[in-house]
Steps between C-alpha positions, in 0.01 A plus 500: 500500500413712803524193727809365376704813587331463835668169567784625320558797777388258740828271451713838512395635854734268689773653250393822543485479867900468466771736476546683188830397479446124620688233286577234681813321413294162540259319741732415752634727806856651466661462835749734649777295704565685842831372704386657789211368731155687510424828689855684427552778259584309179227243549201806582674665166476201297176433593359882460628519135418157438147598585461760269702331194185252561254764504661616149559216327205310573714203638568334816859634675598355792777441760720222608690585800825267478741611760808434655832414381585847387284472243623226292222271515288747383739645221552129424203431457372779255843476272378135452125613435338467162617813307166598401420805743289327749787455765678828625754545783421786736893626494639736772878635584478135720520340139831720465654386788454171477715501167779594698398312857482133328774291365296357299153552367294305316433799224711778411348858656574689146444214244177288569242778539305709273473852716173626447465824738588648847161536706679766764753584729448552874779610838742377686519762767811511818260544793621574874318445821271825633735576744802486351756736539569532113203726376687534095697265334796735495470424892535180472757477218724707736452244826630211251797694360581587892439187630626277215360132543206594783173606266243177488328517216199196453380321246278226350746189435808498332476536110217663482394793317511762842806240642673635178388816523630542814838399375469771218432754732810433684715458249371845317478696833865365594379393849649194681201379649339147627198353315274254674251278326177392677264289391238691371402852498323446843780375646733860364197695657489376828890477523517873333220628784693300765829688477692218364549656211559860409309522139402268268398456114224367354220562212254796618155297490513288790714787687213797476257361799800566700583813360173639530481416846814687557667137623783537289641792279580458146808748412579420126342290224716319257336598166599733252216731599332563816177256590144654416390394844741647726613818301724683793716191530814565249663228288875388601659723174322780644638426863835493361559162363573593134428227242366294742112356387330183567153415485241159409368434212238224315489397182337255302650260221482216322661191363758606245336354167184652577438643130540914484127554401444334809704692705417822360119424538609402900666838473197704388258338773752577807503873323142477537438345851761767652375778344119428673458792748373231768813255422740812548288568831498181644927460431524837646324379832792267506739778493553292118594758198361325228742544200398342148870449319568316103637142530820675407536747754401187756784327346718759524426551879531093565858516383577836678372369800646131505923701466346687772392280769806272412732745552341512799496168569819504439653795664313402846671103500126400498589102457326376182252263539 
């Protein structure tokens, strides 16, 4: 009897040597489709949760970095997935704007996803060369109300997340001002630390190396609160731009008929894998605020933010594509 419980624990260690919590929702891997190409911010996010959801559930997670095309081949390709949970879109504010950038798409933004949960927000920040001669926003609001037409403002290409941004910000602020799109946020840097233009906007991440070698200034971020990594630098409501807010997000979702148990069980594990102490460490490190949210308050935010950013689109002429 002795030696058959023996072999019985035997057969449990590799069991045992799992999570408490692991359940695996089968054998195979759930991958997380990422329309962005590897090394940004919403492919390191994906991949840092995705890590942990594995360490959790007991089940292979991994990435598949599909970019280009505004996300649509990536979106396209999840909304036509099997709806059983093991194919998620990484969504961002970029899956917003594309509802209202495209003609056509081959899903519908609102319709042909399941929304499982944010994974966190991160800035956009308005950032000015070191020696520029506006040290506050309030400065340089007043230069483009006295000089109506003459601010430069830089940005990544047009229809992007900071393009648009940009185009909120002048719209809000009531500023005539000019915005140029470079290709690529090396491209706004260089320009921006040049003197071609006088400020730009773009997310915080890839902008702190140059703000912590006192390169270039950052005088507002665009978020509703001011960023945990650069605390004395005030938002743009709080520099006098009232109502105004913009910020990134990710998000993760599935294919629409993905069955609610396994949504909700999705749900739970992102709860999880954001609450780890080392996950919330590692997204911090990437100036990333990771934010757990219910499918319906992602939902709600998806449709908030696609009126938005085509109102946007729409105010700015920004030709549809």
């Amino acid at each position: 009897m002795k030696q058959k419980l023996f072999y019985f624990l035997l057969a449990l260690m590799p069991l045992l040597a799992l999570p408490v919590n692991a359940q695996p929702l089968s054998n195979r891997a759930i991958k997380i489709v990422v329309p962005f190409g590897a090394g940004g911010v919403a492919d390191l996010t994906a991949r840092i949760v995705a890590q942990k959801m594995a360490d959790n559930m007991g089940q292979p997670v991994v990435v598949d970095n599909k970019p280009g095309a505004g996300g649509v081949v990536a979106g396209d390709t999840v909304a036509k997935a099997e709806a059983d949970g093991h194919t998620l879109l990484l969504m961002s504010n970029g899956t917003a704007v594309s509802a209202g950038l495209f003609k056509a798409l081959p899903f519908d933004t609102a319709r042909d996803f399941a929304p499982i949960s944010t994974l966190g927000f991160f800035d956009i920040a308005l950032v000015v060369p070191q020696n520029s001669p506006y040290k506050t926003l309030p400065e340089l609001l007043a230069f483009a109300r006295a000089n109506p037409g003459k601010l430069n403002i830089g940005t990544i290409n047009v229809g992007s997340t900071q393009n648009l941004s940009a185009e909120l910000f002048k719209s809000t602020a009531n500023i005539q001002a000019q915005i140029v799109p470079f290709n690529g946020t090396p491209a706004v840097i260089t320009a921006l630390r040049g003197g071609q233009i006088d400020a730009a906007v773009e997310i915080l991440s890839p902008l702190l190396p140059q703000i912590n070698a006192s390169a270039i200034k950052a005088l507002a971020v665009f978020g509703d609160r001011r960023s945990v990594v650069l605390k004395d630098v005030p938002t743009a409501a709080q520099s006098g731009i009232t109502g105004f807010s913009a910020a990134s997000w990710n998000a993760l979702a599935a294919p629409a008929k993905t069955p609610k148990d396994i949504v909700a069980r999705l749900n739970r594990e992102v709860k999880a894998a954001l609450e780890a102490p080392d996950v919330k460490k590692r997204l911090l490190d990437l100036n990333i605020d990771a934010t757990y949210s219910t499918p319906e308050q992602l939902a709600t935010l998806l449709a908030a933010e696609i009126r938005r950013w085509s109102d946007v689109i729409a105010r700015a002429k920004i030709p549809t594509q």
